[in-house]
N, C-alpha and C positions, 0 to 999 in steps of 0.2 A: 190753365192748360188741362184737356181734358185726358187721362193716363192711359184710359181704356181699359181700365180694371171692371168694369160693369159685369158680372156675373161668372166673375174669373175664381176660381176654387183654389184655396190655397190653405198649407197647412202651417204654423209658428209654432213651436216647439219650444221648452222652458217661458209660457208664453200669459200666465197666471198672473203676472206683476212683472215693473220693470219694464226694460228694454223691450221685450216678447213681448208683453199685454200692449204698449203703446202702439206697437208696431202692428198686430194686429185690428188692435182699436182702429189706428186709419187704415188700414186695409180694408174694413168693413166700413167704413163712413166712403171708400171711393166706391161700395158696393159688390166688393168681392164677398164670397162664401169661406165663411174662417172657420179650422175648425184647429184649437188651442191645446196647450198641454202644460202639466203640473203631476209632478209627484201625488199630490194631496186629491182625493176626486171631488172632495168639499169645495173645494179653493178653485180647483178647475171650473165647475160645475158654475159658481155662483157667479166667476170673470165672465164666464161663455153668454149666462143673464142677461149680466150687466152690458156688454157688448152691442147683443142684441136688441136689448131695450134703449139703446142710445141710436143706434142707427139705423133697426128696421131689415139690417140684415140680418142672413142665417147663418148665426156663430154655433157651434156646438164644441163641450169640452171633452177631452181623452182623459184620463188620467194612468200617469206609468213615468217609470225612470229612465231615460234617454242614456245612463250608463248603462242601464242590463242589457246583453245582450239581444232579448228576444224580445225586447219593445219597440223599437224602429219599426222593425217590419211588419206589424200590428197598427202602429198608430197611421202608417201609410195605407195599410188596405182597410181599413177604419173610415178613414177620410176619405179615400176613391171610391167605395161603396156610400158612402151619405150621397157624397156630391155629384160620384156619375163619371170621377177622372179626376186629374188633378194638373196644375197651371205653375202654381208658386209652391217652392219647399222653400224655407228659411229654417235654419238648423243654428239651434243656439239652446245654451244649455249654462247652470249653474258653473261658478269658474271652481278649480278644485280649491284644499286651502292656504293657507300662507303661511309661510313657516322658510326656516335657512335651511340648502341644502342638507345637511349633517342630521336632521330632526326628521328626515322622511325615510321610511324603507322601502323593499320592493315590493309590498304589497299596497302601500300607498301610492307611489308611482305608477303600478299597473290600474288602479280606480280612475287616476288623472289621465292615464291614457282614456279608460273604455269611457270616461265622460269626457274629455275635452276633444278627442280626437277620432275614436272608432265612433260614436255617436251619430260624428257626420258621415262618418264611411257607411256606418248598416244603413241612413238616412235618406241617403242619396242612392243606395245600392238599392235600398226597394223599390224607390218613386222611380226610377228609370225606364221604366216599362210604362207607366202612365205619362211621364214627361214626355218620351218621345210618340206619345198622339196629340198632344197636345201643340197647336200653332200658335200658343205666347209660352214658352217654356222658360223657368225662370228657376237657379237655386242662389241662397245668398246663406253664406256661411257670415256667422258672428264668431265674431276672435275679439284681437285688443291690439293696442297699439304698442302692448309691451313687447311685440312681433317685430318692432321696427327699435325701439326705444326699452331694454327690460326694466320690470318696476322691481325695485328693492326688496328683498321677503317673500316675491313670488316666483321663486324658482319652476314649482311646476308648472304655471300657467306661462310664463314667459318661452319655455322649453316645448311645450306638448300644442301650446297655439300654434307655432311658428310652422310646425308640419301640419296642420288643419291649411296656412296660407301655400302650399305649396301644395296640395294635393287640390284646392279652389282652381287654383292659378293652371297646373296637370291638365282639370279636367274641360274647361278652359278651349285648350289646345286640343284635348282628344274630341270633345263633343259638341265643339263648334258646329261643324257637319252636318250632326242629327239635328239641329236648330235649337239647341240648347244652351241658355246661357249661365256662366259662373260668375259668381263675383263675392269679393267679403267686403264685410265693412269693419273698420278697427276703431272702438270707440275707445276714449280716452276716461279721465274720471266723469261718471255723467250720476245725477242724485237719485240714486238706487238702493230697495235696500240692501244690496249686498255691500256697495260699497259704504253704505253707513256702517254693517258691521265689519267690516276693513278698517276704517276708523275710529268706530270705537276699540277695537283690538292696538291700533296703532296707539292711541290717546292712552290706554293703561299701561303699553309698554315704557310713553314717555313722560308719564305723569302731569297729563292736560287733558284737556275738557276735547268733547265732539268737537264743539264748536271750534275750538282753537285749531285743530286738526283737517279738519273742511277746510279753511281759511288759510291756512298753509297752503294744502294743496292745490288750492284755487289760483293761488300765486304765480304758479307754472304757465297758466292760460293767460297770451296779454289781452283779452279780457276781462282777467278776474275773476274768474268766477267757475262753476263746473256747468257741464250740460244738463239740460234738460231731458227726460226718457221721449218728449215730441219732438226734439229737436234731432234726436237718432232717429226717429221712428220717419220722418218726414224723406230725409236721403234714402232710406231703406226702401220705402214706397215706390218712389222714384224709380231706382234702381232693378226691383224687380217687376215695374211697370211691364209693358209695351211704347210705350213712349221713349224708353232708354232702348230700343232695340237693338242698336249698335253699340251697347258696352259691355264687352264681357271680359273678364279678367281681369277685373279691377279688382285693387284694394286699396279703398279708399276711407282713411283716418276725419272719423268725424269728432274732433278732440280739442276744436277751441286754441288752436296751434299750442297747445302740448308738446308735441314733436317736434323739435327741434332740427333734426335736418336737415337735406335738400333732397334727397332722393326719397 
């Protein structure tokens, strides 16, 4: 199927490794213009390379923290000056950390806000003016499926995704119109390294190995097993194609049926 991403300018955000780098990786093998992001400008810098030198497109890296507040709107007009405008935002960002309620204060809960949640707000608040020239307009928020199903230990990410999917879903509704589509995608455990270190953190609190701890959680999926970072990246593509043109306001769990429910 061809997606018609061929020269389409898109920006991925926490996009250095992980979820972000794969997602972007096929975004630039269907020929879109990626331009990536990372805290670290090394780390950026060397993904943006590597990118590039796989696919022959033109990846370029930002580097900056998607919780400061004055970096959004920097990496957006960053990206619209290389490229000339902008097609696809996808908004994803490091998750905050893990810990029980009672262990977190207000100053930790305000950080998990301005990353999990204002992140996509400045994100989407800047590209809005470049989205709406654009005729494939696409944003795709990364949350978790703990939005549907919360995971144990992550109060703040359970709590602060949940209004990232309601503000997708908002805008959705409000900017259908301008020809703009919303949608998240909620991935489940997929082999990251963040969630390596969720598990290694889980495995000292219960006195077992990684290994043992993967292999638990694996268990959830009647698969077996966790996802792969191409196997989210592949729906993601899709989704902020031109070929998905008629789907906005989805949120759609790519979790290896992890979730358990019906709705």
């Amino acid at each position: 199927m061809d997606l018609h991403l061929k020269d389409k300018r898109a920006l991925v955000t926490g996009s250095s490794r992980g979820l972000g780098y794969a997602t972007a990786l096929a975004l630039a093998r269907e020929g879109c213009r990626v331009a990536i992001n990372s805290r670290d400008e090394a780390k950026v810098g060397a993904a943006a390379q590597v990118i590039a030198g796989e696919t022959g497109a033109r990846a370029i890296g930002l580097a900056g923290d998607v919780g400061d507040p004055d970096v959004p709107e920097r990496l957006v007009g960053e990206t619209a000056r290389a490229f000339g405008g902008l097609d696809i935002l996808i908004t994803n960002a490091g998750g905050p950390p893990s810990g029980a309620f009672e262990s977190f204060n207000e100053v930790a809960w305000q950080k998990a806000i301005d990353l999990s949640l204002m992140s996509h707000v400045r994100l989407i608040r800047a590209a809005l003016a470049y989205l709406r020239q654009s005729k494939a307009a696409s944003v795709l928020t990364i949350t978790s499926y703990s939005v549907k199903q919360p995971i144990p230990n992550l109060v703040l990410s359970n709590s602060i995704r949940a209004a990232t999917v309601g503000l997708t879903k908002s805008l959705a509704l409000e900017l259908g119109n301008a020809g703009i589509r919303f949608n998240s995608i909620l991935p489940a455990w997929t082999e990251t390294e963040r969630v390596y270190d969720l598990m290694t953190a889980r495995a000292a609190q219960n006195h077992t190995t990684l290994e043992q701890e993967i292999a638990k959680q694996s268990m959830d999926s009647p698969m077996g097993r966790m996802g792969q970072p191409e196997e989210f990246a592949n729906a993601a593509v899709f989704l902020v194609s031109p070929a998905a043109s008629y789907i906005t306001g989805v949120m759609l769990a790519v979790d290896g049926g992890m979730y358990k429910g019906v709705l």
